[in-house]
Backbone as JSON, one array per atom type, in Angstrom:
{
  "sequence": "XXXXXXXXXXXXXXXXXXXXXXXXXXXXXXXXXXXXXXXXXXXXXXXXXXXXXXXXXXXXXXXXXXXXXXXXXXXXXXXXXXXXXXXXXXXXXXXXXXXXXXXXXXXXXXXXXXXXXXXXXXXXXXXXXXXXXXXXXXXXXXXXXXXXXXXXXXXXXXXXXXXXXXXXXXXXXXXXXXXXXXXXXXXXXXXXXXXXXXXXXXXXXXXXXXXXXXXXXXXXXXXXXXXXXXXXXXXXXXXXXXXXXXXXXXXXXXXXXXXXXXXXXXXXX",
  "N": [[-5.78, 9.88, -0.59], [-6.45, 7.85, 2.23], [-4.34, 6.92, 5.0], [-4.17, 4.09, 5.4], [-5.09, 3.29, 3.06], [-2.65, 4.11, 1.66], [-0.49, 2.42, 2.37], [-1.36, 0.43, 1.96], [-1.55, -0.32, -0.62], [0.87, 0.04, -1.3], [2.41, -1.88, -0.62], [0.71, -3.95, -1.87], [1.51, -3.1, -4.66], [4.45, -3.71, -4.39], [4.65, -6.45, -3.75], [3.45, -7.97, -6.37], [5.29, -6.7, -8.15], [7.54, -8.24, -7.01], [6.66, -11.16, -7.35], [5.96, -10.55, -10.7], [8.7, -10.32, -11.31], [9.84, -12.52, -10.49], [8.22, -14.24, -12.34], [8.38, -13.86, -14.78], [11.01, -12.59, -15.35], [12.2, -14.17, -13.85], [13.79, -13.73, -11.43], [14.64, -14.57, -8.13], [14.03, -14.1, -5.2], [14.82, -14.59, -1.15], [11.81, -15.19, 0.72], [12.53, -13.76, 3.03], [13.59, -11.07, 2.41], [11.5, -10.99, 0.67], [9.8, -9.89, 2.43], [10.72, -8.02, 3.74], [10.93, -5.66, 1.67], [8.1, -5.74, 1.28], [7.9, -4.73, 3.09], [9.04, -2.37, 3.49], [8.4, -0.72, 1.14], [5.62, -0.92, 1.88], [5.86, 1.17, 4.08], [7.38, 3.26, 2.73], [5.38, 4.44, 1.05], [3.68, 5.92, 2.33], [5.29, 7.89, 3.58], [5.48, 10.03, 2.04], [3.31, 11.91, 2.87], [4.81, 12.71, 5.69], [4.85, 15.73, 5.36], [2.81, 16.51, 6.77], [1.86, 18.11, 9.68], [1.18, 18.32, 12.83], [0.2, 19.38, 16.11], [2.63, 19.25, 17.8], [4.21, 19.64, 20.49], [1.9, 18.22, 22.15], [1.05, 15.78, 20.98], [-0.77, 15.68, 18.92], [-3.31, 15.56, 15.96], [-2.28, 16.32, 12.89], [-1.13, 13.82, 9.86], [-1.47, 10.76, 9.4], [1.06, 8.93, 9.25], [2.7, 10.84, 10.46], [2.27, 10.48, 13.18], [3.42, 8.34, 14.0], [5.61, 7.95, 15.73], [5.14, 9.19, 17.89], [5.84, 12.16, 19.8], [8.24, 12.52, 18.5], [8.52, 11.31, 15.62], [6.51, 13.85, 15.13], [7.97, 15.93, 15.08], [9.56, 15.89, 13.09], [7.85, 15.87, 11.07], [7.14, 18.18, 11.3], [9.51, 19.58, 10.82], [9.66, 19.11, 8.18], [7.51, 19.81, 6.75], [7.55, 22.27, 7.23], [10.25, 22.93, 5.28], [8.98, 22.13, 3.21], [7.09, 24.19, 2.7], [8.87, 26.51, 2.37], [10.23, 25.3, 0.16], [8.26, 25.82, -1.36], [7.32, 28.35, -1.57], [9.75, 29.49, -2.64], [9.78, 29.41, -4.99], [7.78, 29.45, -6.39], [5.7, 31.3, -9.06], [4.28, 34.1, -9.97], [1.56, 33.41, -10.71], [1.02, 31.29, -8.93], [-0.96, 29.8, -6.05], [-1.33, 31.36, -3.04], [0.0, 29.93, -0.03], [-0.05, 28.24, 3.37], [0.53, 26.41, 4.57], [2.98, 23.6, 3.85], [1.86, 21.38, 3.03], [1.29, 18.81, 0.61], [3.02, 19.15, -1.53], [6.46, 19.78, -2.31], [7.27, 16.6, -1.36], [5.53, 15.61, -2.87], [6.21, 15.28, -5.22], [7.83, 14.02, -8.43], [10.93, 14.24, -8.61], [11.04, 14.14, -5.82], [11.02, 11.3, -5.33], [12.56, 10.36, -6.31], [15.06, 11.61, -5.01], [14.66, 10.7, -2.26], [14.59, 7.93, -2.82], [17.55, 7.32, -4.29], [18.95, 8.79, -1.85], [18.38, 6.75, -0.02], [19.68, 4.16, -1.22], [22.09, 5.33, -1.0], [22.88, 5.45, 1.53], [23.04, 3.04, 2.58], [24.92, 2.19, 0.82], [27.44, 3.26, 1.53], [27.32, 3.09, 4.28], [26.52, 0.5, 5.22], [25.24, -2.21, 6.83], [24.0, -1.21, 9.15], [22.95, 1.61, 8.42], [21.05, 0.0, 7.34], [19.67, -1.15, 8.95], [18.62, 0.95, 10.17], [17.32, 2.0, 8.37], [15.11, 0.22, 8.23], [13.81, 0.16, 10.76], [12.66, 2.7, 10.77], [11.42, 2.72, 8.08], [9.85, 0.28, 9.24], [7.87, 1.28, 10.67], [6.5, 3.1, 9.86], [4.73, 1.27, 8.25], [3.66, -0.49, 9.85], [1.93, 1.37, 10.79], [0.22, 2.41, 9.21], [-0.7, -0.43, 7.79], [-1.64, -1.43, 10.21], [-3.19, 0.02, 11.39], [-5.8, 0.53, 13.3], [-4.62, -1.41, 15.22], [-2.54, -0.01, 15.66], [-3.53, 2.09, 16.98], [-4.62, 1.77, 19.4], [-2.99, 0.75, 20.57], [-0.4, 2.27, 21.17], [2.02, 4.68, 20.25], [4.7, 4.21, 21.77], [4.39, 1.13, 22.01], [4.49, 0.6, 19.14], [6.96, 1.58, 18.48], [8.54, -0.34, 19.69], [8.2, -3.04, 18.54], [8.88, -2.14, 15.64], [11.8, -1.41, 16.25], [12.1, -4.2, 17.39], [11.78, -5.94, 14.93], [13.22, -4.99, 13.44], [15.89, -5.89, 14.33], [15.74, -8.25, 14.3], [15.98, -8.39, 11.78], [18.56, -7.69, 11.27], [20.2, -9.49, 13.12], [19.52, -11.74, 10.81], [20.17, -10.26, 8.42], [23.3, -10.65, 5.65], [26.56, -10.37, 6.35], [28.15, -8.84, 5.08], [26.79, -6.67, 3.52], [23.76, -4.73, 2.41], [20.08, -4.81, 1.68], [20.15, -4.81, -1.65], [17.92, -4.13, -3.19], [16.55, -2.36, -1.45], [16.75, 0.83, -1.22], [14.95, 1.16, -3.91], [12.65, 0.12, -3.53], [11.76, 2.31, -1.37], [11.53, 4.11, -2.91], [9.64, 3.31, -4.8], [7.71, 2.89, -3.38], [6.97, 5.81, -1.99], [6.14, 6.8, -4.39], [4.35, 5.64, -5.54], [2.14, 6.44, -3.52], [1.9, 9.28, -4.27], [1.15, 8.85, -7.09], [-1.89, 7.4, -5.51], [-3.07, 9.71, -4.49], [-3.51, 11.33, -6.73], [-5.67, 10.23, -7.9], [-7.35, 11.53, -6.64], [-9.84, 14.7, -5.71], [-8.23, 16.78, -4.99], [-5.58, 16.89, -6.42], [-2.29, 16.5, -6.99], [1.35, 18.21, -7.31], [2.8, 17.03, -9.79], [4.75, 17.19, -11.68], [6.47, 19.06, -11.26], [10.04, 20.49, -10.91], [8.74, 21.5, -13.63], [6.89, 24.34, -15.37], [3.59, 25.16, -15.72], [1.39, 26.63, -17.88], [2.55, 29.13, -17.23], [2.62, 28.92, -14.14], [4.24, 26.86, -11.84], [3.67, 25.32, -9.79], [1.41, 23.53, -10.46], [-1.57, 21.57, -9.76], [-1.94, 18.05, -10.7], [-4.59, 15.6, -11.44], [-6.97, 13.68, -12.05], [-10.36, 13.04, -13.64], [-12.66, 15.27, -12.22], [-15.18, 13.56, -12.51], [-14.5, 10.93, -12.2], [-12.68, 10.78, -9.67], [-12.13, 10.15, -6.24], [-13.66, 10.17, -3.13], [-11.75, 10.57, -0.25], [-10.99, 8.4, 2.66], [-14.16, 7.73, 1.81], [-16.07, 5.28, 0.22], [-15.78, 4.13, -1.87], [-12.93, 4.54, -1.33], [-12.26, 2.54, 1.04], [-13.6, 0.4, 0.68], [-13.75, -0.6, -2.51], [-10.86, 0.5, -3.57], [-9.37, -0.78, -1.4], [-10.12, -3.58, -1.42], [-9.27, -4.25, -3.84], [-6.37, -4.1, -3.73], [-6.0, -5.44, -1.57], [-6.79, -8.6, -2.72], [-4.71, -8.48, -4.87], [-2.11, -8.39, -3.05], [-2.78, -10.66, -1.82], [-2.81, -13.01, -3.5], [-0.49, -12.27, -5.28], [1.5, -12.75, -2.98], [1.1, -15.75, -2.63], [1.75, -16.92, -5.32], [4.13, -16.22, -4.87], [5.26, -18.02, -3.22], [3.94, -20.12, -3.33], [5.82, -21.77, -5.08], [7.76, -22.8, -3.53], [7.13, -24.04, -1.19], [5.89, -26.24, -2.48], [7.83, -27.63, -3.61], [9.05, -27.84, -1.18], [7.11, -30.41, -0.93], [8.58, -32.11, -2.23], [6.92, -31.79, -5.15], [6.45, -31.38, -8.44], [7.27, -28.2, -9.73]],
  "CA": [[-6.2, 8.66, 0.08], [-5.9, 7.61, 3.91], [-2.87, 6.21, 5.24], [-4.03, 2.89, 5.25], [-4.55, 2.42, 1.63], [-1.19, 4.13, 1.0], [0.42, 1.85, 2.98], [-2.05, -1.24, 1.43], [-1.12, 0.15, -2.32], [2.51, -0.22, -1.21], [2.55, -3.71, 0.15], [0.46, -4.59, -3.26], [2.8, -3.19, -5.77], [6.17, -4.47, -4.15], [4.19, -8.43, -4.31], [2.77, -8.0, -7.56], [6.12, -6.3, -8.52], [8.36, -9.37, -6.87], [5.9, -12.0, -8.65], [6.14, -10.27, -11.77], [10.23, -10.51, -11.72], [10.34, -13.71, -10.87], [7.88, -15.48, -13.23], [9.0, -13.35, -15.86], [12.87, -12.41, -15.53], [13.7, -15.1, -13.42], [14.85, -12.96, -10.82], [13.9, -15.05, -7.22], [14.29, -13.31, -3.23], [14.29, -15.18, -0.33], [11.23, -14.56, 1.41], [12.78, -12.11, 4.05], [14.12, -10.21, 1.5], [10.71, -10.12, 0.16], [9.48, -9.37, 3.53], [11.56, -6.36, 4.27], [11.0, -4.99, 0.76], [7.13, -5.36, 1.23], [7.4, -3.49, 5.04], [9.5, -0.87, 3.58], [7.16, -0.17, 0.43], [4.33, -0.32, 2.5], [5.74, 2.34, 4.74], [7.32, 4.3, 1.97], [4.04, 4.85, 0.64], [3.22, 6.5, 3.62], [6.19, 8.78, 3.71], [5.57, 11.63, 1.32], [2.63, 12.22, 3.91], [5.23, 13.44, 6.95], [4.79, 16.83, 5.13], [1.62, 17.26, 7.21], [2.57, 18.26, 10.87], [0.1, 18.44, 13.5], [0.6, 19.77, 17.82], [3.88, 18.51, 18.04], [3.92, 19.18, 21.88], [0.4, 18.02, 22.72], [0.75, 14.76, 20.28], [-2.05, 15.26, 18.19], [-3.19, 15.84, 14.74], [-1.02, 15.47, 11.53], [-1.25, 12.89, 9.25], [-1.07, 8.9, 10.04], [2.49, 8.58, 9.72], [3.45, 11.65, 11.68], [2.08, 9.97, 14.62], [4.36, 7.09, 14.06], [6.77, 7.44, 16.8], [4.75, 9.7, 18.68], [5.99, 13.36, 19.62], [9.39, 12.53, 17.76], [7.83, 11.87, 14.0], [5.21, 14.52, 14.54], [8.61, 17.13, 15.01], [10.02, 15.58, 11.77], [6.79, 16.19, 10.38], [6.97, 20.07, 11.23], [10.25, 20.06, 10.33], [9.49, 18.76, 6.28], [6.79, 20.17, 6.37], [8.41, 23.6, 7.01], [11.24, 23.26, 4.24], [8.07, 22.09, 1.61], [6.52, 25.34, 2.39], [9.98, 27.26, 1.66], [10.41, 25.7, -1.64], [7.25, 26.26, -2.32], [7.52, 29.82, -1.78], [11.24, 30.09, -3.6], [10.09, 28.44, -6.62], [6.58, 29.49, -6.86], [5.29, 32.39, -9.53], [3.07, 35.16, -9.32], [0.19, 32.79, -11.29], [0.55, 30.11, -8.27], [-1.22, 30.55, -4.71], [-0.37, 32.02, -1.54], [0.28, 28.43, 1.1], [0.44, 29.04, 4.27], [1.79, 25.21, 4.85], [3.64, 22.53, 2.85], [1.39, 19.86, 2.64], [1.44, 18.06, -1.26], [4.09, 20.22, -2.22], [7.75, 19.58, -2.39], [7.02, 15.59, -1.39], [4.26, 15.1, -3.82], [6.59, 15.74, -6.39], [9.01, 12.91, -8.55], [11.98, 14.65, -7.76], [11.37, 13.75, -4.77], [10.66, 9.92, -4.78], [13.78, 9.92, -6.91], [16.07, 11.7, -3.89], [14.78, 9.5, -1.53], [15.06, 6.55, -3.65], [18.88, 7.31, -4.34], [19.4, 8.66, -1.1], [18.34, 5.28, 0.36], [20.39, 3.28, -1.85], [23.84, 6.26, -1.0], [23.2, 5.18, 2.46], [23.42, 1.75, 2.69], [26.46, 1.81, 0.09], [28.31, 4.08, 2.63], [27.31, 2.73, 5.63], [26.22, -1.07, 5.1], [24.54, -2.93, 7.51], [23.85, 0.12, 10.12], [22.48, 2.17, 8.02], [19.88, -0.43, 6.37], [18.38, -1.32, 10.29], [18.28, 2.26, 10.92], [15.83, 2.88, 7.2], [14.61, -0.61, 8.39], [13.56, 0.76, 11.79], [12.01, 3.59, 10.51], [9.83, 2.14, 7.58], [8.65, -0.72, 9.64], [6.91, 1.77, 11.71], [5.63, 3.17, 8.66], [3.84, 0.25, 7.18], [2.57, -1.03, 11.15], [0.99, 2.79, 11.13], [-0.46, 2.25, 7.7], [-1.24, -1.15, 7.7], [-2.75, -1.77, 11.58], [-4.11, 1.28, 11.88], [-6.47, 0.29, 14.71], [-4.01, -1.6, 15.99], [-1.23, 1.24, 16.31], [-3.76, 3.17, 17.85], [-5.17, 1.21, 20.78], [-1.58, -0.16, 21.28], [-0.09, 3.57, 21.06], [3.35, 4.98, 19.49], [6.02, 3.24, 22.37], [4.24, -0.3, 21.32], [4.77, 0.49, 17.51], [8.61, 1.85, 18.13], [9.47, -1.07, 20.16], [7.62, -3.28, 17.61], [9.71, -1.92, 15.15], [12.86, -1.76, 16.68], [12.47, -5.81, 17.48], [11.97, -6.2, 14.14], [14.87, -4.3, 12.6], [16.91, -6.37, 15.45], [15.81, -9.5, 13.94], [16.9, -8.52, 10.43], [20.23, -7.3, 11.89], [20.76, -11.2, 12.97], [19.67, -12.3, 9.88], [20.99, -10.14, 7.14], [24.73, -11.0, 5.53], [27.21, -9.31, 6.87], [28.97, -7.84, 4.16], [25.95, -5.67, 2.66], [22.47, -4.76, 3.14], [19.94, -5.54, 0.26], [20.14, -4.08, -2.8], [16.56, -3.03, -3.59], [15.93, -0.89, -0.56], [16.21, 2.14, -2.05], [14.27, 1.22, -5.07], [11.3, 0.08, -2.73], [11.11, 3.62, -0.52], [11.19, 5.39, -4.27], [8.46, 2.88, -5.66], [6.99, 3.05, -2.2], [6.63, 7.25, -2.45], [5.63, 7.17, -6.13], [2.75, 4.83, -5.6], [1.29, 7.52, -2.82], [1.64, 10.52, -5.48], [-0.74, 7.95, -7.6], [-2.75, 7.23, -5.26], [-3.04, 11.35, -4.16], [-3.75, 11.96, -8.09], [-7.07, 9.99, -8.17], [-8.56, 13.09, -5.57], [-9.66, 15.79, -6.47], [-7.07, 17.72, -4.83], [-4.42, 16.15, -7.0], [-0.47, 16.46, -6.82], [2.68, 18.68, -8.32], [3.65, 15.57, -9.96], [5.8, 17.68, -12.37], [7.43, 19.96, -10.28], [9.55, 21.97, -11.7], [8.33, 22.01, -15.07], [6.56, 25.1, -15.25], [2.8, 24.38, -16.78], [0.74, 27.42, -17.94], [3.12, 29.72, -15.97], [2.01, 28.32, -12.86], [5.11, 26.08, -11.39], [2.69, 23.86, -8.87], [0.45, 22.73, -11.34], [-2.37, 19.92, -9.39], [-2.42, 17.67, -11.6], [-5.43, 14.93, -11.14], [-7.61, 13.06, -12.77], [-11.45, 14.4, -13.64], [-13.49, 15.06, -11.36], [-16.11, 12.7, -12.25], [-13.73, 9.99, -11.61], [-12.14, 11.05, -8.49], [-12.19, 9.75, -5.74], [-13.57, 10.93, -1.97], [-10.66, 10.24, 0.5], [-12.03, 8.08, 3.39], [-14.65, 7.18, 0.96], [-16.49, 3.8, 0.08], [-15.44, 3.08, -3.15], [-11.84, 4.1, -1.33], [-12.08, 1.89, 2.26], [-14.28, -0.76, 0.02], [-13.03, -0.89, -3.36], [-9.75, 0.11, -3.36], [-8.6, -1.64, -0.14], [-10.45, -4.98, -1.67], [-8.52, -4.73, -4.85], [-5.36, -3.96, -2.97], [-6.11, -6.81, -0.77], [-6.51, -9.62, -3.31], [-3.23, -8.54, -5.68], [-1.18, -8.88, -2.53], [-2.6, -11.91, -1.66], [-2.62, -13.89, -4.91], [0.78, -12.47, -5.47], [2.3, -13.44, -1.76], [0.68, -16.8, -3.24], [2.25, -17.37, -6.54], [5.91, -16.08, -4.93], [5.34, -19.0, -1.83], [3.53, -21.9, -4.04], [6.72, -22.96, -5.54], [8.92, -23.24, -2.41], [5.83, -24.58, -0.67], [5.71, -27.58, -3.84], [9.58, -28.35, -3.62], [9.09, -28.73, 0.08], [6.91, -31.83, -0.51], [8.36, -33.07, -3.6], [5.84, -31.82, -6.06], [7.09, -30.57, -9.57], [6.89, -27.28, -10.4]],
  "C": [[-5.77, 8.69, 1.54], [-5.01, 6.81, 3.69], [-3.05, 4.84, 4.87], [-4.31, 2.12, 4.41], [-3.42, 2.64, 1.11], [-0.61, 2.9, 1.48], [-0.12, 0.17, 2.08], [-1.49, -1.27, 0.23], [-0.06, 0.05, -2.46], [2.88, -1.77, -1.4], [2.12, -4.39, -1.61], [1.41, -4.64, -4.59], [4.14, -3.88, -5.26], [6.04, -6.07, -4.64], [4.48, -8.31, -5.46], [4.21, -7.48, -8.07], [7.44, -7.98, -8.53], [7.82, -10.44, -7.71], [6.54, -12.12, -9.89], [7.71, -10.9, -12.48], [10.38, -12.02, -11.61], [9.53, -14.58, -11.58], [8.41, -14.92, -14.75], [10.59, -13.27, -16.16], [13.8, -13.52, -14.26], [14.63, -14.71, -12.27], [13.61, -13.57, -9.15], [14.54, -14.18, -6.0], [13.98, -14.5, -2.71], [13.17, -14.66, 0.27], [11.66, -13.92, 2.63], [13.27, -11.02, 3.39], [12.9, -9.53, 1.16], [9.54, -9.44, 1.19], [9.82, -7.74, 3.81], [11.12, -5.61, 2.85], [9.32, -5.03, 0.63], [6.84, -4.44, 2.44], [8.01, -2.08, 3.99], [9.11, 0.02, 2.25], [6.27, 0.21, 0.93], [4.83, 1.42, 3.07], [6.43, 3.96, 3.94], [6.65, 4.79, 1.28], [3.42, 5.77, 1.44], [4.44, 7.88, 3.64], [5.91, 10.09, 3.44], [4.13, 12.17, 2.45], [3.22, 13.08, 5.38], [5.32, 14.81, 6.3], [3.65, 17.31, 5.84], [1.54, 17.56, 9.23], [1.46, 18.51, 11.53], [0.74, 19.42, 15.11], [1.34, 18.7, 18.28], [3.85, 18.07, 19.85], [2.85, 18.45, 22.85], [0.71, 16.17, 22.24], [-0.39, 14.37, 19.58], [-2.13, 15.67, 17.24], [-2.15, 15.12, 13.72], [-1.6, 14.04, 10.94], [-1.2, 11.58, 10.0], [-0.04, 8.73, 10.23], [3.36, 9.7, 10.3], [3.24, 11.11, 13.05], [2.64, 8.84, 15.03], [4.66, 6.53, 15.64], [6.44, 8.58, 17.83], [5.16, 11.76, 18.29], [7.54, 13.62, 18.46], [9.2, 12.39, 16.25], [7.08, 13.29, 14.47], [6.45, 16.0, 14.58], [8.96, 16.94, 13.75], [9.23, 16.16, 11.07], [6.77, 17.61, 10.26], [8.05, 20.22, 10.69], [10.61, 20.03, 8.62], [8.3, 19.33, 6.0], [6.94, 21.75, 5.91], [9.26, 23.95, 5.62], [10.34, 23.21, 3.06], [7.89, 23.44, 1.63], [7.62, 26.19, 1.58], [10.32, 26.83, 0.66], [9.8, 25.86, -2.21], [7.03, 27.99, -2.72], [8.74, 30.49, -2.47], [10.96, 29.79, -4.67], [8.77, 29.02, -7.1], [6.48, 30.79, -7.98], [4.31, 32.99, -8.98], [1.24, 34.5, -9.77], [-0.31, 31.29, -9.44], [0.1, 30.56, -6.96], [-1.11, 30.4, -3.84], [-0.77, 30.43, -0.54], [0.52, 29.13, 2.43], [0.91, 27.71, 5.2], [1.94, 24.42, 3.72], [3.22, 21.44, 2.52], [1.2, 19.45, 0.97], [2.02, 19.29, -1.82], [5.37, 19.38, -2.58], [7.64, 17.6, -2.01], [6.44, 14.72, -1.76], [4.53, 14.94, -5.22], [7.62, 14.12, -7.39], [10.46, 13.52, -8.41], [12.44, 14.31, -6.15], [11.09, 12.33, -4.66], [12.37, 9.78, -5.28], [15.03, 9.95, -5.86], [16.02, 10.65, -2.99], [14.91, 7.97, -1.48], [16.91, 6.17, -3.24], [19.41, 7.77, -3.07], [19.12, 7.56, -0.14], [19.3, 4.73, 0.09], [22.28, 3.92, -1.17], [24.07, 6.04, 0.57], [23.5, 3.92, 3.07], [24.68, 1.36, 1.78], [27.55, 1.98, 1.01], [28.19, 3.91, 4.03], [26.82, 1.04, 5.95], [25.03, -1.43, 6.03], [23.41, -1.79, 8.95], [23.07, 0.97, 9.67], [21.04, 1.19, 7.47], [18.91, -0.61, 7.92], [18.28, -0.07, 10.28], [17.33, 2.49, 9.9], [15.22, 1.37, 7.56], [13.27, -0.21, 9.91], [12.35, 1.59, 11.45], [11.23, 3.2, 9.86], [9.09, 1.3, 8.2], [7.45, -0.05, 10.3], [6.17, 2.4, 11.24], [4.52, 2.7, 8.56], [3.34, -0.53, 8.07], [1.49, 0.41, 11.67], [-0.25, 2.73, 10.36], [-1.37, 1.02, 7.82], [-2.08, -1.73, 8.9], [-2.8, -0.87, 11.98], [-4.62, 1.37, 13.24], [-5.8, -0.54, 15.66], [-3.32, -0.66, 17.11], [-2.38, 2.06, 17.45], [-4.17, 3.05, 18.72], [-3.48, 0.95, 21.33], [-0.96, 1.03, 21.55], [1.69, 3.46, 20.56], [4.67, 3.93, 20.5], [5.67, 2.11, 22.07], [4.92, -0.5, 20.01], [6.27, 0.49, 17.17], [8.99, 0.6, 18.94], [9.3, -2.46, 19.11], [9.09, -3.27, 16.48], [10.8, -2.18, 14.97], [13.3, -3.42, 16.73], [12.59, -6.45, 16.19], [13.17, -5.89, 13.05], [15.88, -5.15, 13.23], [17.34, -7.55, 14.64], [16.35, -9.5, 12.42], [18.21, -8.1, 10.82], [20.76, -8.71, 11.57], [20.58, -11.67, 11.98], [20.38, -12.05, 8.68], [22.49, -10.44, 6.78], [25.53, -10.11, 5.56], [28.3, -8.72, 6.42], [28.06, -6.46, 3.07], [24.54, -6.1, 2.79], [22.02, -5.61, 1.49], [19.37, -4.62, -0.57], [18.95, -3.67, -3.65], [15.64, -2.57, -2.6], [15.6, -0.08, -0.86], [15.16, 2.15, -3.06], [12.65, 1.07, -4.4], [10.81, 1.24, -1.76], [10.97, 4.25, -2.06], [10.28, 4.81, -5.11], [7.63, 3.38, -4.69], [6.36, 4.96, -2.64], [6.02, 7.36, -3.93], [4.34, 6.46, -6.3], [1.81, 6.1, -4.71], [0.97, 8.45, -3.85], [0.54, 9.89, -6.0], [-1.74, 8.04, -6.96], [-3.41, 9.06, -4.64], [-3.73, 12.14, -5.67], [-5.24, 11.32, -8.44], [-7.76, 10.44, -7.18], [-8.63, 13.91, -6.59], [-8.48, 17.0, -6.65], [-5.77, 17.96, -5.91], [-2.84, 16.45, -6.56], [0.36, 17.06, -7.72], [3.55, 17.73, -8.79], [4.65, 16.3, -10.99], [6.59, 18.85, -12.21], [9.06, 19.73, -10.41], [9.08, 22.0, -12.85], [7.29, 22.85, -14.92], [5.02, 24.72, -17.12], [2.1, 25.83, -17.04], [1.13, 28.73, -17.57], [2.94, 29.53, -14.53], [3.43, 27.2, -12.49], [4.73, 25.09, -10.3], [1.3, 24.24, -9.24], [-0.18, 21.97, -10.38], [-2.36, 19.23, -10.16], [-3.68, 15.98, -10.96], [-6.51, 14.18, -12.25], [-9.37, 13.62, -12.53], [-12.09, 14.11, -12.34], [-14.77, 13.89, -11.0], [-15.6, 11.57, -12.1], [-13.01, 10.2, -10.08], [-12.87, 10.99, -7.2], [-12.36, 10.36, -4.18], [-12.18, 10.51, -0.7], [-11.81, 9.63, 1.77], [-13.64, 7.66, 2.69], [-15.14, 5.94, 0.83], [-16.01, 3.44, -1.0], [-13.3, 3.31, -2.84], [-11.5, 2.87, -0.09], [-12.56, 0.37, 1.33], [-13.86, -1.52, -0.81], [-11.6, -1.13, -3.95], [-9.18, -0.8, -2.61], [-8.86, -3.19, -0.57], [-9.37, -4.78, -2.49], [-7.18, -5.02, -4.11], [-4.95, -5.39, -2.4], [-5.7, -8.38, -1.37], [-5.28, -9.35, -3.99], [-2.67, -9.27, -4.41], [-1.45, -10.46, -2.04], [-2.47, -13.36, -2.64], [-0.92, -13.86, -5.03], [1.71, -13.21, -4.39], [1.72, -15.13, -2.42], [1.29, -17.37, -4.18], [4.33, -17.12, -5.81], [6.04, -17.06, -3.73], [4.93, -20.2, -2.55], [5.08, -22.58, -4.49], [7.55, -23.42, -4.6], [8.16, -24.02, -1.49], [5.74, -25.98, -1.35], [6.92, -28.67, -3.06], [9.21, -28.84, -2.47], [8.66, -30.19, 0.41], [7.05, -32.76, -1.92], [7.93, -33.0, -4.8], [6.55, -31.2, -7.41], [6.51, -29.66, -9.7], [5.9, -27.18, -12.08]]
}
């Protein structure tokens, strides 16, 4: 899929996810909480994507969210994109074939939503407040790459990082200042695991079980059939998907705002 349904497919599951918890388990966020945990889904949806590196020095090419932050993602981008290739080549057999870059490899994988999940979560334990603007920082610029696309790109990368930055600022002042919030991590490792999905209804598909070794082959595609699958850029993906996408999050942002919205004028739940 293009960036800007990963990033839409993000935003949807985190709602539809927050919703869920609280009409079911009872479990309520303030809305900035559920703010920050829909930016930094969105843009961890977008993530497993900096495996695709473009003309670092020039500033062009690469994926959507290598172009984030300009020439500074699109080095990141060469530089993950680089290490995919090398585990793809340390790990690979003689049944799997010759790469000559890392794109849906090593970041396409659940092993990896899981690291970056838990290493989310191992950085904000160990570093608190500092550490959550700094993965705050970074996804927002994510999920303003993803989600205003045509924005980011008339406005260009120093708009988006300062953007960003103001916004990480403003959760600084707001968050409590004994600890960040406790389903960060879980939202960059839903965030990444929704992309794989959405990467598995192409044809191309994804090493979603990397390592398990399938056929002798150790990067397996795995995908869904062809006659279901989906063109990238596409109408039934810019059209269909992006509608569905569209209404969840807005029904859900709906159902997790009606009741605080009620109370405000009195009304019984």
């Amino acid at each position: 899929m293009m960036g800007p349904s990963h990033a839409l497919s993000g935003a949807a599951v985190w709602l539809a996810g927050s919703w869920a918890l609280d009409h079911f388990a009872d479990y309520e966020q303030s809305p900035l909480a559920i703010a920050v945990g829909t930016a930094v889904c969105a843009g961890g949806a977008l993530f497993p994507d900096l495996d695709l590196s473009g003309r670092v020095t020039r500033n062009r090419g690469g994926a959507t969210v290598a172009r984030t932050f300009g020439v500074f993602s699109l080095f990141i981008a060469e530089v993950i994109e680089k290490v995919s290739l090398g585990v793809y080549h340390a790990t690979k057999t003689g049944r799997d074939p010759n790469r000559t870059n890392g794109h849906r490899t090593l970041t396409h994988t659940i092993p990896f939503t899981v690291l970056v999940g838990w290493g989310t979560t191992a950085l904000c334990a160990a570093y608190g407040k500092w550490a959550v603007i700094g993965i705050l920082f970074f996804m927002i610029g994510l999920a303003l790459r993803g989600l205003f696309d045509e924005w980011a790109k008339r406005a260009g990368w120093v708009i988006v990082t300062l953007v960003s930055a103001g916004a990480a600022y403003f959760t600084f002042l707001t968050l409590p200042g004994d600890r960040g919030y406790p389903m960060l991590g879980l939202a960059v490792g839903v965030g990444s695991f929704v992309h794989i999905l959405g990467d598995m209804i192409t044809r191309n598909g994804v090493p979603l079980l990397w390592p398990i070794p399938i056929r002798r082959r150790m990067w397996t595609m795995i995908s869904v059939p062809d006659a279901i699958a989906i063109k990238a850029g596409g109408t039934a993906e810019i059209v269909v998907l992006r509608g569905i996408f569209t209404v969840v999050s807005l029904l859900a942002a709906a159902g997790l705002l009606a009741p605080s919205v009620l109370r405000r004028f009195n009304i019984e739940v």
